[in-house]
C-alpha positions in Angstrom: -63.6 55.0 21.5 -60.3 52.6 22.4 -57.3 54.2 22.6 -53.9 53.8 20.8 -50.8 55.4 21.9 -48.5 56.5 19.2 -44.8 57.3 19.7 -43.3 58.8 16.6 -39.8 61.6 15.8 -36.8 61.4 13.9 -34.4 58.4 13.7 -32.5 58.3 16.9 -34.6 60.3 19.3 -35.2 57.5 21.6 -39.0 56.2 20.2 -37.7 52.2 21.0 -36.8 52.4 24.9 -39.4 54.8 25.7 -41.9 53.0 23.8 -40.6 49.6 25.3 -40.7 51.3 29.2 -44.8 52.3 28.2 -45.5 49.0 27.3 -44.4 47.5 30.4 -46.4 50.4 32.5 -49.8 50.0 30.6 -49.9 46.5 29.3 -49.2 47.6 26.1 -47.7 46.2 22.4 -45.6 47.4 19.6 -46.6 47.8 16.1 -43.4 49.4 14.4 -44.2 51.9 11.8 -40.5 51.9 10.2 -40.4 51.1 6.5 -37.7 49.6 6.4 -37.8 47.0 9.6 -40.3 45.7 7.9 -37.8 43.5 5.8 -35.8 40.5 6.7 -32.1 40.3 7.0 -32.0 43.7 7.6 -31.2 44.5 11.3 -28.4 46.5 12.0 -29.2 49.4 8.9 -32.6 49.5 10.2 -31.9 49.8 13.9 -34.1 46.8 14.6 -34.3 46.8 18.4 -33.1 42.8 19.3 -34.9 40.4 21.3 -33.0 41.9 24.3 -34.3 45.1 23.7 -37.7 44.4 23.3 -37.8 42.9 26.7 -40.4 40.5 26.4 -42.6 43.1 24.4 -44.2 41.4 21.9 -44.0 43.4 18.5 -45.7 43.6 15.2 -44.6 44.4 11.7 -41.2 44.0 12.1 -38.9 41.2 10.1 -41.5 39.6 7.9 -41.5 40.9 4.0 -38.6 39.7 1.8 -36.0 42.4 0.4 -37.1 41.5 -3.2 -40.7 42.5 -2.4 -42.4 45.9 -2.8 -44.9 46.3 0.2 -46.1 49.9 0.1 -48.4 51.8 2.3 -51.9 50.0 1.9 -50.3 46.8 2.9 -49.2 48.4 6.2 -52.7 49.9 6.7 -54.4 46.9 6.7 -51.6 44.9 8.5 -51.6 47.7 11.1 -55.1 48.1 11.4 -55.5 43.6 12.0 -52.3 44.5 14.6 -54.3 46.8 16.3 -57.6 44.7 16.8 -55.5 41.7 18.3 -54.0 43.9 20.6 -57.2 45.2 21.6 -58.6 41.8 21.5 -56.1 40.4 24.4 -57.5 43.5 26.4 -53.9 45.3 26.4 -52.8 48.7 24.4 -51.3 49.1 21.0 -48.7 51.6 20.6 -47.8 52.8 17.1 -43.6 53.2 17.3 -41.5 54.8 14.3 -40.5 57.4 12.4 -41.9 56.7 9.0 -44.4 59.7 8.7 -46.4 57.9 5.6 -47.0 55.2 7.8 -48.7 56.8 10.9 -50.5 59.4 8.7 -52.0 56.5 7.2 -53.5 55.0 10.3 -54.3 58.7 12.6 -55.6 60.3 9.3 -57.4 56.9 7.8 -56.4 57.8 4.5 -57.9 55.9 1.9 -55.5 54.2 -0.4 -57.0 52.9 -3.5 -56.2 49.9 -5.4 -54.4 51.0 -8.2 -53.1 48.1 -10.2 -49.7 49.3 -11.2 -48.3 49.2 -15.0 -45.4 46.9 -14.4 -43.9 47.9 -18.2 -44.8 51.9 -17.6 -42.4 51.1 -14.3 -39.5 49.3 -16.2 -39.7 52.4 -18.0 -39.4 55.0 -15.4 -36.4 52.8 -14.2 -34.6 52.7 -17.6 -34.8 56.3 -17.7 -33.3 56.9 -14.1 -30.6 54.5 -15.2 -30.3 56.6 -18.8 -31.1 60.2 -18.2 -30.4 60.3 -13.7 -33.2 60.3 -11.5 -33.4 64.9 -11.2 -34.8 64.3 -14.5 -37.6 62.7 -12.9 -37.7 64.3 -9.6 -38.8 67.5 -11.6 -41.3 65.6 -13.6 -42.8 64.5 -10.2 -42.1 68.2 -9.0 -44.0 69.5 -12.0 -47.2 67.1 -11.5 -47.1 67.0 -7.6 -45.6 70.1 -5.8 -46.7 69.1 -2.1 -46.0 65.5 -2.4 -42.5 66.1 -3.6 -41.8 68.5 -0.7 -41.8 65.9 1.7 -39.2 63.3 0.3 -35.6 63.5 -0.7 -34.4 64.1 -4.5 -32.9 60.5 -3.7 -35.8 58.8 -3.0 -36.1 56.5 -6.1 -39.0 55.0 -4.7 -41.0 57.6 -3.7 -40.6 59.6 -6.7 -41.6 57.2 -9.1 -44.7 56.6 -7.0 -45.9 59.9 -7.6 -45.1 59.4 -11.6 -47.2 56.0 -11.3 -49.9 57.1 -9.5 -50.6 60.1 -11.8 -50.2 57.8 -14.7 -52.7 55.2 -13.4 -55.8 57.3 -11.9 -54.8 60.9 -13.6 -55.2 62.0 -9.8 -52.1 63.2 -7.9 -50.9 61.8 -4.8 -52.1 64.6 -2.6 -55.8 64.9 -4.0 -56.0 60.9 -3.9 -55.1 61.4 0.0 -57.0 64.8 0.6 -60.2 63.0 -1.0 -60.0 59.8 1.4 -59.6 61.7 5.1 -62.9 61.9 5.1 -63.2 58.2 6.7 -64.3 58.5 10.4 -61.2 57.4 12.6 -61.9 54.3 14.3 -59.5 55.1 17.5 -58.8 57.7 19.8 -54.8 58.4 18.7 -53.2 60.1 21.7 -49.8 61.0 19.9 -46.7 61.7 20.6 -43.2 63.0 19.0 -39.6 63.2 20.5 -37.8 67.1 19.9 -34.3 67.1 20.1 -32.0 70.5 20.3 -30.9 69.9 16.8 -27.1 69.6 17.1 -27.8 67.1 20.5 -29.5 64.8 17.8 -27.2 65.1 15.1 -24.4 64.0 17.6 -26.8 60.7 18.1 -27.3 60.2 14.7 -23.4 60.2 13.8 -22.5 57.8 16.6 -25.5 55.7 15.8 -23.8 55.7 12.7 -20.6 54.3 13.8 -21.8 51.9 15.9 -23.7 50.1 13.4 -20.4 50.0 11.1 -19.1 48.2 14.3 -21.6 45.7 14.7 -21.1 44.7 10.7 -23.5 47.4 8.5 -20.9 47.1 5.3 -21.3 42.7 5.7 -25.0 42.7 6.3 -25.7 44.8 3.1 -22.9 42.7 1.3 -24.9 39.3 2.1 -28.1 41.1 1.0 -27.4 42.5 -2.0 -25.5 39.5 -3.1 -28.7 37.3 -2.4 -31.3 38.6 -4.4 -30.3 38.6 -8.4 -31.6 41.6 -8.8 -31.8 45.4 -6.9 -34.4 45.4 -4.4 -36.4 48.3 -3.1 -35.2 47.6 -0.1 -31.8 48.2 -0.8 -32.5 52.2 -1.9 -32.5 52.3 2.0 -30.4 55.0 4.0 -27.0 53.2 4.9 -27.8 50.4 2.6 -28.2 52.5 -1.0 -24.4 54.0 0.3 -22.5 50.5 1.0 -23.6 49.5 -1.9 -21.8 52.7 -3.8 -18.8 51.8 -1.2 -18.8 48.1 -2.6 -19.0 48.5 -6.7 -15.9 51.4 -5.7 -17.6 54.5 -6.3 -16.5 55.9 -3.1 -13.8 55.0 -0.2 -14.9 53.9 3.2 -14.6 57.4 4.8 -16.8 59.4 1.8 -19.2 55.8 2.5 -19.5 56.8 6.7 -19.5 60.7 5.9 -22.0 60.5 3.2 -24.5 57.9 5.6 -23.8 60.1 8.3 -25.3 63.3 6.2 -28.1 61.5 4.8 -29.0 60.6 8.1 -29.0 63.8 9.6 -31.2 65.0 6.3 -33.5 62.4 7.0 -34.1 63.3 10.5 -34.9 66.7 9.4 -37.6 66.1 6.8 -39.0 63.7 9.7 -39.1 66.5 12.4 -40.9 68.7 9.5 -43.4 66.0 8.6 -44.6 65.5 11.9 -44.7 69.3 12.9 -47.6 69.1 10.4 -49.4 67.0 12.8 -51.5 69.2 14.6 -52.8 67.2 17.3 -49.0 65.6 18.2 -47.6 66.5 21.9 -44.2 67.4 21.7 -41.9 65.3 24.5 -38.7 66.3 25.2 -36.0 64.1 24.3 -33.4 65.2 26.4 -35.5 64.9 29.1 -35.5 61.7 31.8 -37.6 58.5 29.8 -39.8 58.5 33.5 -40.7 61.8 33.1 -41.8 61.4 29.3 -43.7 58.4 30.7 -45.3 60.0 33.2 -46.9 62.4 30.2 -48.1 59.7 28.5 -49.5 57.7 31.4 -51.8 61.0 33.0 -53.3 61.6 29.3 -54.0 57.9 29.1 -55.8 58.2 32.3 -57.5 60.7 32.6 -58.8 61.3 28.8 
């Protein structure tokens, strides 16, 4: 069975260089598993790593759906899945990089996602009701029908929440039992994964100057040019850092409640990641304090020797 490497953690562990290091050691490439450097025009929010960065690496699945379009977790599958076999192709090493739990789930578990064809006017709906009654109405709706599912996202996540409601609506199945009935595919790879622990208050100290940095390199303009391009609210923009500019733009909030507020969602995030992929049973645990060569070396003896 081929192998493919998979780096995942919270946001700001580290996943990019040491990911970028591995593929210069094995003859390796990226396929990102980030939802949201998926989208265009979205760089510095998203922590793209730039051309520089990526140090001649090629990478997939990164910069290449529109903010105005919904791209959800099937389409990554299958766009992972072709990533994968071209990699393999070339005779080189795929290595699965993100944070974006859904994502890699999707490929090491080879959950099944059907094609459910969405009801657009049940959706304009759901959305006139955030908009009327506040999305906690609905997060205890989705609560109500889907207990496990719910656990894993925030009571912010618009999208996610009215997934749950849709998907319930069109197959009368919840999200977990459609998942828990579809692992039972045979994995096609060997998935040798990883995950980056941080000493929590180390990584929230990352996480705020990550924070600050990207407000330097011009966060607040690059959501401003966004959201005043598309007509309409994308998906995309309910990101983290994106769905708060765009609170500090229509004057809901100052600039310092706008940095304070990113900075705590962040640090929220990164803790639902780190519980999401303790679930993981078969994930080795590197250290992310310790030295990128030694994380490397971990990853190198496995490859070798399994």
């Amino acid at each position: 069975m081929q192998k493919v490497i998979v780096i995942c953690g919270p946001t700001a562990s580290g996943k990019t260089s040491l990911s970028i290091e591995l593929a210069k050691k094995i003859k390796g490439e990226i396929i990102s598993a980030d939802s949201m450097q998926i989208y265009k025009e979205m760089d510095i929010g998203t922590a793209k790593p730039t051309e520089e960065e990526k140090q001649g690496i090629k990478h997939y699945l990164l910069d290449f759906v529109s903010p105005e379009e919904r791209y959800s977790v099937a389409d990554y599958q299958k766009e992972a899945k072709k990533a994968i076999e071209e990699i393999l192709a070339k005779g080189k090493t795929p290595i699965i990089v993100g944070g974006t739990g859904l994502y890699v789930d999707s490929l090491i578990y080879e959950i099944e996602y059907p094609n459910i064809e969405f009801d657009e006017t049940y959706r304009k709906q759901l959305e006139e009701r955030v908009e009327k009654e506040g999305l906690e109405k609905l997060y205890q709706e989705a609560a109500k029908i889907d207990p496990l599912a719910i656990e894993k996202i925030s009571q912010k996540d618009e999208k996610r929440i009215l997934r749950i409601l849709e998907i319930y609506q069109a197959t009368g199945k919840t999200k977990t039992e459609q998942e828990r009935l579809s692992r039972k595919n045979p994995i096609p790879y060997d998935y040798q994964v990883y995950a980056l622990k941080w000493d929590r208050e180390l990584l929230y100290e990352r996480i705020n100057k990550r924070v600050d940095i990207m407000l330097e390199q011009g966060l607040i303009e690059e959501v401003e040019s966004v959201w005043k391009k598309y007509d309409h609210f994308p998906t995309a923009m309910q990101g983290l850092g994106y769905k708060e500019v765009v609170e500090f733009l229509e004057d809901k909030v100052t600039k310092e409640e706008m940095i304070e507020k990113i900075k705590m969602e962040t640090r929220r995030y990164a803790k639902r990641q780190m519980t999401w992929f303790r679930k993981n049973k078969q994930t080795i645990w590197l250290s992310g304090e310790a030295k990128v060569e030694d994380n490397l070396q971990v990853i190198i003896n496995n490859f070798e020797n399994e």
